[in-house]
C-alpha positions as CSV (number, residue, x, y, z in Angstrom):
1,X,-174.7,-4.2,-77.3
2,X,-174.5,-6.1,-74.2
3,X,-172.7,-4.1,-71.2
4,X,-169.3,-6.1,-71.3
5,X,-169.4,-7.4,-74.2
6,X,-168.3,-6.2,-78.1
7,X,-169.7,-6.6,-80.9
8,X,-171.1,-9.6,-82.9
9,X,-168.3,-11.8,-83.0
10,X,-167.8,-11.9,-79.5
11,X,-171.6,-12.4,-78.2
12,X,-170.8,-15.0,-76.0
13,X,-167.2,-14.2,-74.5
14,X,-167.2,-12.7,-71.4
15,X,-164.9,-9.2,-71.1
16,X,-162.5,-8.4,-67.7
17,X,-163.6,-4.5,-67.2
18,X,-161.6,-1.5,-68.4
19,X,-160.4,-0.5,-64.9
20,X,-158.4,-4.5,-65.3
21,X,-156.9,-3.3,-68.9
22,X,-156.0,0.3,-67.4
23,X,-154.0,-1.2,-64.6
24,X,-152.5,-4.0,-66.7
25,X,-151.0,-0.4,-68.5
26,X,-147.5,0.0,-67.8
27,X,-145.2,2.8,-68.6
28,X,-141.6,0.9,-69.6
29,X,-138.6,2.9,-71.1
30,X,-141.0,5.9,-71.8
31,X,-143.8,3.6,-73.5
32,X,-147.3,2.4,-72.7
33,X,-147.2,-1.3,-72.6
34,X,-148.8,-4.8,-71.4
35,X,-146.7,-7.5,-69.8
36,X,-147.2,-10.5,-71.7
37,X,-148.8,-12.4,-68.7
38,X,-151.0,-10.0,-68.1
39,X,-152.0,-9.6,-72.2
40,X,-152.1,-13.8,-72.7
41,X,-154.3,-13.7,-68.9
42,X,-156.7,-11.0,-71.2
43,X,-157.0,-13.1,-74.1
44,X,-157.4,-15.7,-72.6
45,X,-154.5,-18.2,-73.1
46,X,-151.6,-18.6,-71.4
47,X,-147.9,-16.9,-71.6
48,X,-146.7,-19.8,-73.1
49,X,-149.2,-20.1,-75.8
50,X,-148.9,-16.5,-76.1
51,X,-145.2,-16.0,-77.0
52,X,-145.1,-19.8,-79.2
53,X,-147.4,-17.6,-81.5
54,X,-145.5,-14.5,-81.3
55,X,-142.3,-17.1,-81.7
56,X,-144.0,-18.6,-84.7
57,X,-145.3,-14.7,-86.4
58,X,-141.9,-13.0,-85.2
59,X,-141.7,-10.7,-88.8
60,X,-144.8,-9.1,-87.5
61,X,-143.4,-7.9,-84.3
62,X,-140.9,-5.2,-84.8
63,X,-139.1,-3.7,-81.9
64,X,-141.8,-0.8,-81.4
65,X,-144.7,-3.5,-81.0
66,X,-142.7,-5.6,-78.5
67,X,-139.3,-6.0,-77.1
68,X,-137.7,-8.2,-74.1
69,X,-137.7,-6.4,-70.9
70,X,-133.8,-6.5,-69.2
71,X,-132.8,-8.5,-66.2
72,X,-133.3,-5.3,-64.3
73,X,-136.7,-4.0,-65.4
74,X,-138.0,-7.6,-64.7
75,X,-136.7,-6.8,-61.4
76,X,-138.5,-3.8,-60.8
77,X,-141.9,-5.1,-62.3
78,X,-141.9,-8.0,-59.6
79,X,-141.4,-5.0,-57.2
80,X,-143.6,-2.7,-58.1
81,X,-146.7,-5.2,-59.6
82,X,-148.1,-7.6,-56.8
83,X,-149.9,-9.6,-59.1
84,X,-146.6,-9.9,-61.6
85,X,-145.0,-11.6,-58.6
86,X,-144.9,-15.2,-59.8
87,X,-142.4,-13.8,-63.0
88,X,-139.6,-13.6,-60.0
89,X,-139.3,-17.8,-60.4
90,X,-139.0,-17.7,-64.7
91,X,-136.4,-18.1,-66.3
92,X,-137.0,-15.9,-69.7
93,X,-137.2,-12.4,-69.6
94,X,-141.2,-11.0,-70.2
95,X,-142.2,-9.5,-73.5
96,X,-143.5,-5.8,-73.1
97,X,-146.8,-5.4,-75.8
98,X,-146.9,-1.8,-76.9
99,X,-150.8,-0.9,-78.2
100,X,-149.4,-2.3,-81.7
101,X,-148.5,-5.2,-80.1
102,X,-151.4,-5.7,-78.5
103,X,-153.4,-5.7,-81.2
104,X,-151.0,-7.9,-83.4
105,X,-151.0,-10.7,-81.1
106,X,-154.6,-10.7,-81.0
107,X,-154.6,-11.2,-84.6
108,X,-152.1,-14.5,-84.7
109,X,-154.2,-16.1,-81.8
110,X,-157.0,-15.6,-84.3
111,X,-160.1,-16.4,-81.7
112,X,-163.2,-14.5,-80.4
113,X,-162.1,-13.4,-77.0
114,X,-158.6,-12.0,-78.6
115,X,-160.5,-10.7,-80.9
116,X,-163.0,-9.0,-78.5
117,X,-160.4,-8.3,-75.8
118,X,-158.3,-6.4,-78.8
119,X,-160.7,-3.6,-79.1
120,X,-161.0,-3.3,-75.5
121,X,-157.3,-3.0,-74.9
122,X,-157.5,-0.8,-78.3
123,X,-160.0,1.9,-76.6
124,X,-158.4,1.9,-73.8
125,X,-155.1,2.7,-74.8
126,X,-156.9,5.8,-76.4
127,X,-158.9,6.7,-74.0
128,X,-155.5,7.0,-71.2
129,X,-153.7,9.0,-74.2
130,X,-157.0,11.5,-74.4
131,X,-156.3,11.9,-70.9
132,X,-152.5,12.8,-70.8
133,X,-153.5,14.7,-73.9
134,X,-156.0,16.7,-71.5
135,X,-152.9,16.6,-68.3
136,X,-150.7,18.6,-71.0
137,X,-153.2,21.1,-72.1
138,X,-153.8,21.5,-67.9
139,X,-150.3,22.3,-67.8
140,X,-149.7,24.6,-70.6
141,X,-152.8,26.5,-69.0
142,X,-151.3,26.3,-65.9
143,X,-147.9,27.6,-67.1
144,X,-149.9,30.9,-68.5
145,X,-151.8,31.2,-65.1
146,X,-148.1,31.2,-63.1
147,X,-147.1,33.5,-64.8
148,X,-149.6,36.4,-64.6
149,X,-149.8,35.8,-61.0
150,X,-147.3,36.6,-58.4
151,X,-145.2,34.7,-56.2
152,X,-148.0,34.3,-53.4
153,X,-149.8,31.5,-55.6
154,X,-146.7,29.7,-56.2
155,X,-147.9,27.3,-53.2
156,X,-150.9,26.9,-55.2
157,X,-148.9,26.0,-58.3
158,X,-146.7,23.6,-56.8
159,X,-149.4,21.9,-55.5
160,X,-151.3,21.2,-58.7
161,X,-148.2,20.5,-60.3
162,X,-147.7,17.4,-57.7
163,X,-151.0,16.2,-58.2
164,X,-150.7,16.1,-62.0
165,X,-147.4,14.2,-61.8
166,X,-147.4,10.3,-62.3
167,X,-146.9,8.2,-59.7
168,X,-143.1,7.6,-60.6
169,X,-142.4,11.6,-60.8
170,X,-144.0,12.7,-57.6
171,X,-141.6,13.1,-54.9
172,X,-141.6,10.3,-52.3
173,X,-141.5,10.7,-48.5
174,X,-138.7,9.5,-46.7
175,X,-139.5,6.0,-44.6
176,X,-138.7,5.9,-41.1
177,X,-138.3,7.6,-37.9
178,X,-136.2,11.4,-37.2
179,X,-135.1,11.0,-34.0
180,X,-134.1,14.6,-34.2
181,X,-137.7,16.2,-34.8
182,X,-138.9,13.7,-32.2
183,X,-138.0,16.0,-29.2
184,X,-136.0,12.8,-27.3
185,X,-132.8,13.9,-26.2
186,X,-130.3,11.0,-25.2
């Protein structure tokens, strides 16, 4: 097989590479998902075209496949994602595509690079639960480590512990300036 490419049906449609899928992965209301600009950008159709299918198929999109992000989490997404910036001037609320979804929506499109771009998404849905899979066997080691050891690791621990936390449960710095640590007396 052809290095970014998969399988037969999909010989001559060009694939984005998995880093592009891993960072279209979002975590929303505890659950892996794709936007669905960012899924109809992957397939290869636009947003509109994208949700007139899911619009037209709507039985085979339960809530745990897909569900409307709230006035609030569309907020933070234009925040947080850059590239998601241009959802700040629509109207409708984005669809959120769990790896179900994904994979559904591919199969109403019904064309090669959905097709293709399905499997991708597919394995690499997999391959970023393998990894928290492998984060909470780290920690459970971790836990019995900590606890044979005394309190002059602890540094250690906490440490680790930061670095294995996702970038929404590590502990931000504070912005700006202490005048009081500066040394400047008025």
């Amino acid at each position: 097989m052809t290095p970014g490419r998969v399988g037969k049906a999909s010989l001559d449609v060009p694939l984005v590479p998995q880093e592009r899928i891993e960072q279209a992965i979002l975590v929303i209301r505890g659950r892996k998902v794709i936007i669905d600009a960012d899924l109809a950008n992957l397939y290869g159709v636009t947003t509109m075209a994208l949700n007139q299918a899911i619009k037209r198929n709507i039985g085979r999109f339960p809530d745990d496949f897909v569900f409307r992000l709230t006035p609030r989490e569309k907020q933070k997404l234009i925040t947080d994602c850059d590239h998601l910036a241009r959802l700040k001037y629509s109207p409708v609320m984005p669809r959120a595509f769990t790896e179900h979804g994904a994979l559904m929506a591919a199969t109403v499109l019904n064309s090669p690079r959905a097709e293709a771009m399905s499997l991708l998404i597919i394995r690499t849905f997999v391959k970023l639960r393998r990894l928290l899979a492998g984060n909470a066997t780290l920690s459970r080691r971790l836990n019995e480590l900590e606890k044979r050891y005394d309190e002059q690791f602890q540094v250690v621990f906490k440490a680790i512990r930061q670095l294995l936390a996702s970038p929404e449960e590590r502990p931000k710095p504070p912005i700006g300036f202490d005048t009081e640590k500066s040394g400047h007396e008025e």
